[in-house]
C-alpha positions as a printed Julia matrix, in Angstrom:
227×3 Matrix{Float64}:
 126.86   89.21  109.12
 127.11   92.92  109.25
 127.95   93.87  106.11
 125.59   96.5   105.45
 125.7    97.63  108.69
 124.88  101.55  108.96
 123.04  101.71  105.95
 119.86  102.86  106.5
 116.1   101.15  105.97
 112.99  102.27  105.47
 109.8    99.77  105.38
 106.17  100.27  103.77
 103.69   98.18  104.07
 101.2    96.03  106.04
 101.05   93.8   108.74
 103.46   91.24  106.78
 105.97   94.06  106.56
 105.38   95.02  110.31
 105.39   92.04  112.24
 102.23   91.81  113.23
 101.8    87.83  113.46
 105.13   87.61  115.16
 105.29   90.41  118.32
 105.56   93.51  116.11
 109.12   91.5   114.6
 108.79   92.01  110.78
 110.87   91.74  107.8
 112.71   95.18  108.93
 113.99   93.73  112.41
 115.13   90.28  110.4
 117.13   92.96  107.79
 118.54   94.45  111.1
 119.58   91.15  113.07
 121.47   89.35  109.8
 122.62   92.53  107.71
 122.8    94.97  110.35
 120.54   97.52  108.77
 119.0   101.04  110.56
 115.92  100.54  110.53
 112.39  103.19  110.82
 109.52  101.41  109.78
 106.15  103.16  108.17
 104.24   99.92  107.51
 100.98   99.72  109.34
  98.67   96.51  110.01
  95.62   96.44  107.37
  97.39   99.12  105.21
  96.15   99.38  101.81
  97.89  100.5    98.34
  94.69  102.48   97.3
  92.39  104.06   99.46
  89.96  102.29  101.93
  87.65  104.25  104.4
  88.87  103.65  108.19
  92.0   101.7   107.04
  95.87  102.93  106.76
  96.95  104.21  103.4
 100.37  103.54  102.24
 100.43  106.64  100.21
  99.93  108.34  104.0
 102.87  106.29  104.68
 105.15  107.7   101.76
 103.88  110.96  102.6
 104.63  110.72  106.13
 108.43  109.92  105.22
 109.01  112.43  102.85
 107.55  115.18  105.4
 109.91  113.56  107.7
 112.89  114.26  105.8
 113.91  110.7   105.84
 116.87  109.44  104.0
 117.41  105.53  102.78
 120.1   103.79  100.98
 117.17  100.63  100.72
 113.89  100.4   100.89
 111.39   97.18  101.08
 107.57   97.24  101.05
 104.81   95.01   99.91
 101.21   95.76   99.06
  97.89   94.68   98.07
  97.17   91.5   100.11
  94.73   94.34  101.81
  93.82   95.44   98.86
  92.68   91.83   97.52
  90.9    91.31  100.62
  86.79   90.94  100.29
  84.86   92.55  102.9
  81.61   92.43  101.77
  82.2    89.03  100.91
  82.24   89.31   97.17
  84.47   92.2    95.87
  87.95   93.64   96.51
  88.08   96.45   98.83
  89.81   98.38   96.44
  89.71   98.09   92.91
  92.89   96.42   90.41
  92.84   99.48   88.25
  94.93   99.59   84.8
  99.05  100.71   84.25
  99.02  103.66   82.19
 101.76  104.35   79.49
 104.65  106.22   80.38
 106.72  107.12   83.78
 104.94  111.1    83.76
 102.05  112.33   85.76
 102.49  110.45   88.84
 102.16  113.09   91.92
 101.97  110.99   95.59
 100.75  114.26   96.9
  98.29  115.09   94.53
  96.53  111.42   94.6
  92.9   111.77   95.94
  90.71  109.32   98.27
  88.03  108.92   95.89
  88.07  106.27   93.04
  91.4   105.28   93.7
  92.65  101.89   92.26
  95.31   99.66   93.69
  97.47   99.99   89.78
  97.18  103.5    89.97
  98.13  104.2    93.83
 101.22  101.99   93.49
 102.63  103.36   90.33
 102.35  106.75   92.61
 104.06  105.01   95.39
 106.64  103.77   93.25
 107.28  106.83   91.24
 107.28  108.71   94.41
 109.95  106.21   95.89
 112.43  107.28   92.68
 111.25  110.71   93.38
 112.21  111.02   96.6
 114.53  108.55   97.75
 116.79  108.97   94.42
 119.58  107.38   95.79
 117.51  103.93   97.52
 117.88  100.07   96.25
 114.07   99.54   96.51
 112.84   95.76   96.74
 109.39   94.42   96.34
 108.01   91.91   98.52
 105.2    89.91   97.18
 103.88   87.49  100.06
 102.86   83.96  100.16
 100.14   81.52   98.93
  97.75   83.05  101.66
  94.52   80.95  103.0
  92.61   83.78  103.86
  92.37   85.65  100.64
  90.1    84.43   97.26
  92.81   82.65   95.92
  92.3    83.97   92.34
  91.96   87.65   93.68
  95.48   87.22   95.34
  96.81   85.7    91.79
  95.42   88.64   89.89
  96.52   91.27   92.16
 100.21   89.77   93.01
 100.88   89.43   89.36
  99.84   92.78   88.89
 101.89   93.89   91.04
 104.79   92.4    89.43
 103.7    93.79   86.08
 104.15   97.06   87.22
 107.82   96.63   88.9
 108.5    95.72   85.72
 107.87   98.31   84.03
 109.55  100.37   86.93
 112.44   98.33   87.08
 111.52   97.11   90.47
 113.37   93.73   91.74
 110.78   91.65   93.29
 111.21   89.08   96.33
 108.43   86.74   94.97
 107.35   84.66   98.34
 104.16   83.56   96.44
 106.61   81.5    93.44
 109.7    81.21   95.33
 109.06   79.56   97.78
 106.68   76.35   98.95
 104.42   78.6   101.79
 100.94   77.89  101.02
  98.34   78.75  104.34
  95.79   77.02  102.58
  97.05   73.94  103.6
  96.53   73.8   107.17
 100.14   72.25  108.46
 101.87   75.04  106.52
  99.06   77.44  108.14
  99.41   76.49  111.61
 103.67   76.05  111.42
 104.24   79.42  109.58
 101.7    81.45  110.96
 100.83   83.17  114.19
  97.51   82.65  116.23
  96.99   86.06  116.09
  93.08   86.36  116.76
  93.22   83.5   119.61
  91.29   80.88  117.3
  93.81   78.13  118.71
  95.37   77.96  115.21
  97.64   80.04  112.38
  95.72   82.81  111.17
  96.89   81.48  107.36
  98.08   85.33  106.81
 100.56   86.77  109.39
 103.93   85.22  109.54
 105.48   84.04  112.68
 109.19   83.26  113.37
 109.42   80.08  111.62
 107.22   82.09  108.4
 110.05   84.78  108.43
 113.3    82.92  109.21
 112.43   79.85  106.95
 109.93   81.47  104.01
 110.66   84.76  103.87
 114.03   86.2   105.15
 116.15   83.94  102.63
 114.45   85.41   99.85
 114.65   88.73  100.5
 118.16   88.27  101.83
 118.89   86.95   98.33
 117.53   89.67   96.83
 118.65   92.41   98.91
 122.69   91.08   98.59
 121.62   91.18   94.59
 120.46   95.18   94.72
């Protein structure tokens, strides 16, 4: 069970990396209780990969942990379910961007707030990861078939983001292919995810226990005992 116990974890993300859906019990606490990770979670609830007034910005996050002088042997982290999200109702709060040719150029510190796109900010995330953290497994967490997100705009953007751990050499935990989780159907909604807004249902985006132990955790397990 505790066979990478010591070694030490650092999470980025959103809500689905923090726990939110479950009592603040995310993917890094499940690494912790079967692997015996140490844990510090960055990952904020409503994070986005590019920039999005009023919201958390997981390039704050990086940021934050390389003025913190943190150190990893693995790192895990999602991205862009925010970004995919529509609130005005008819575009993506933050644009899908292009990958640019070639690993140069990327600066996490130098990235500004204004016409950022979600490509661009998570090449910078990733090249700052590799920067950084030179010595970290890094994983990739792309989350389920998710009912409350334009299911085409979650497609586009989750493949993207696959696209570009390829390039990077990125493993991915793919949740979305790997395994059967789909919120739009309400019986997988309301079984693997939490009531979070008190609408007497799953909120079709937030894991709870049974969306982590059953969905996700074998996965990234998998993946993480593959690194």
């Amino acid at each position: 069970m505790y066979e990478f116990k010591g070694k030490k974890l650092l999470v980025f993300g959103d809500s689905i990396m923090y726990g939110s859906g479950n009592g603040g019990v995310g993917v890094g606490e499940y690494l912790s209780e079967l692997l015996g990770f140490s844990v510090k979670k960055y990952c904020v609830g409503g994070a986005r990969v590019g920039y999005y007034p009023g919201k958390n910005w997981v390039i704050e996050q990086i940021r934050a942990a390389v003025k913190d002088k943190a150190s990893a042997d693995y790192i895990v982290f999602d991205g862009f379910t925010n970004d995919c999200n529509m609130t005005d109702g008819k575009t993506c709060d933050v644009p899908l961007g292009e990958i640019l040719e070639g690993k140069e150029g990327f600066d996490i510190f130098a990235v500004k707030k204004e016409n950022t796109t979600f490509t661009n900010c998570f090449e910078n995330v990733i090249a700052a990861l590799f920067e950084y953290f030179p010595g970290a497994k890094l994983l990739f967490v792309r989350p389920h078939n998710m009912g409350r997100r334009d299911a085409a705009a979650q497609r586009q953007y989750g493949e993207r983001a696959v696209a570009v751990c390829k390039k990077w050499n990125v493993p991915v935990a793919d949740i979305y292919c790997g395994s059967d989780m789909n919120t739009f159907d309400p019986v997988d909604r309301d079984k693997y995810t939490g009531d979070t807004y008190g609408w007497g249902r799953g909120d079709a985006t937030h894991p709870n226990a049974a969306g982590y132990k059953e969905k996700y955790m074998p996965i990234i397990v998998e993946m993480i005992k593959k690194l």
